[in-house]
C-alpha angles and dihedrals in degrees: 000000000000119000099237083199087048093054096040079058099054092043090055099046083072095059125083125156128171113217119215105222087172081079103049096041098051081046092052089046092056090040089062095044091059098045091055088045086065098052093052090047097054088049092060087055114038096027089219127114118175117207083248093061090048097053089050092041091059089045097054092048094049096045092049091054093047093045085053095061092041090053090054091045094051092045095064095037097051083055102053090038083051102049089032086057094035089243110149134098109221125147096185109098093214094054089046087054094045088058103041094056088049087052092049095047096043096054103122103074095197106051088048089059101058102049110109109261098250089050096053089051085048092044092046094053082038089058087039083055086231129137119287127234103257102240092243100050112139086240106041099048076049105068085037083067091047088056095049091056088050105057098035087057094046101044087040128183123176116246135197111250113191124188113178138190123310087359138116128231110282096015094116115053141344111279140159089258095056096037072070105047092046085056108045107012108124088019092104153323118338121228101277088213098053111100109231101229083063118089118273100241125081100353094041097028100053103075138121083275101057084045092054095039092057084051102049086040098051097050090046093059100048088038084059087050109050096041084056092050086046089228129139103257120230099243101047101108090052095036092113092054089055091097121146105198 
C-alpha cells in the first residue's frame, strides 16, 4: 500500500517558491497613509473627531511609518538573499554580473545584518561599483530620519518634556523631541488634531503628513537605487497603486 504522507513529502520537496515581503510592506505603508488621510479629510469637514477615529487615526500614522522602514529593510535584504542564493531571473549579462558579485561579497550573513540599513544600501552600490548617495543628499538624510523615528518609537523611553513660561516648544534643553523638531519641522503637514501650543514632536509630528512623507521618502530612495544599480525594482509592476491619499 502507498504512504499517502510519504507521497505529499515527496510532492512538496518539488515546490519552492520565495515571497517578497518589500511589496507588501511598502503597500501596507501607503495604505495607512490613506486611510489617515481620510480621517483627517472628513475632520475638516464635519469638525467632529470621535475618540475612536483618533485612535485609528494614530494607528494608521504609526503603522505607515514602521511599514516604511520594514519595506527599506526588506528591500535590501530580499536583494542580497537573492544574489547570495542565486535567485534572480535576469537575462541581461550585465545584471547577472552585478548580483553575483553581490552574492559573493555578501557571503557572511551575519556580518551583513548587522550593518546599519543606509550602509548596506551604500555597501551594496559600492560592490556594484556605482555612485554613492552624498551624505547630505535631501533623500538619503531622509530615510536616515525615517529610521530614526523608527527606532526611537520602537525602543521607547518616556522623557520630560518642559515648556515653561513665555516659551515655545523645544526652546530649554536637547531632547528627543526636539532632535525631531529640529529635523522635520516645516517638511510637511502637521497633525490637524494636535493643539499648537503642544511640542512638535510627536503630537504635532504623527499626521497624515508625516505618514505620507515616510512613504514618498522611502520609494525615492530605493527608485534612485535601483535605477543606479540599473536593476528592475520589486515594486514596479504596483507602483500606481502606491497612492497615499
Amino acid at each position: 500500500m502507498d504512504d499517502p504522507a510519504r507521497d505529499l513529502q515527496e510532492d512538496e520537496d518539488l515546490i519552492r517558491f520565495r515571497d517578497c515581503f518589500s511589496v507588501k510592506y511598502i503597500q501596507s505603508a501607503a495604505l495607512f497613509s490613506r486611510l489617515g488621510y481620510r480621517i483627517e479629510q472628513d475632520y475638516a469637514v464635519t469638525g467632529t473627531l470621535y475618540a475612536e477615529q483618533r485612535l485609528r487615526h494614530e494607528a494608521f500614522i504609526l503603522n505607515a511609518l514602521f511599514s516604511s522602514v520594514a519595506f527599506l529593510e526588506s528591500t535590501i535584504n530580499e536583494l542580497w538573499s537573492d544574489a547570495a542564493d542565486n535567485a534572480y531571473f535576469f537575462s541581461d549579462k550585465d545584471s547577472e554580473t552585478l548580483l553575483q558579485a553581490i552574492g559573493e561579497k555578501w557571503n557572511n550573513e551575519n556580518y551583513f545584518d548587522r550593518t546599519p540599513l543606509p550602509v548596506k544600501y551604500q555597501k551594496i552600490l559600492e560592490t556594484g561599483n556605482k555612485s554613492l548617495f552624498d551624505e547630505d543628499d535631501p533623500v538619503f538624510s531622509g530615510i536616515k530620519d525615517l529610521i530614526g523615528i523608527r527606532n526611537y518609537l520602537m525602543h521607547y523611553r518616556r522623557e520630560w518634556v518642559v515648556i515653561k513660561a513665555g516659551q515655545t516648544p523645544g526652546a530649554h534643553t536637547e531632547t528627543h523631541a526636539e532632535k525631531f523638531e529640529h529635523l522635520l519641522k516645516n517638511r510637511f503637514a502637521e497633525n490637524p488634531f494636535a493643539p499648537k501650543n503642544l511640542p512638535f514632536f510627536p503630537d504635532r509630528c504623527l499626521g497624515h503628513g508625516c505618514a505620507e512623507w515616510a512613504v514618498t521618502t522611502s520609494l525615492s530612495f530605493t527608485d534612485r537605487f535601483f535605477k543606479n544599480l540599473d536593476l528592475p525594482a520589486p515594486y514596479d509592476g504596483i507602483k500606481n497603486e502606491l497612492l497615499t491619499r
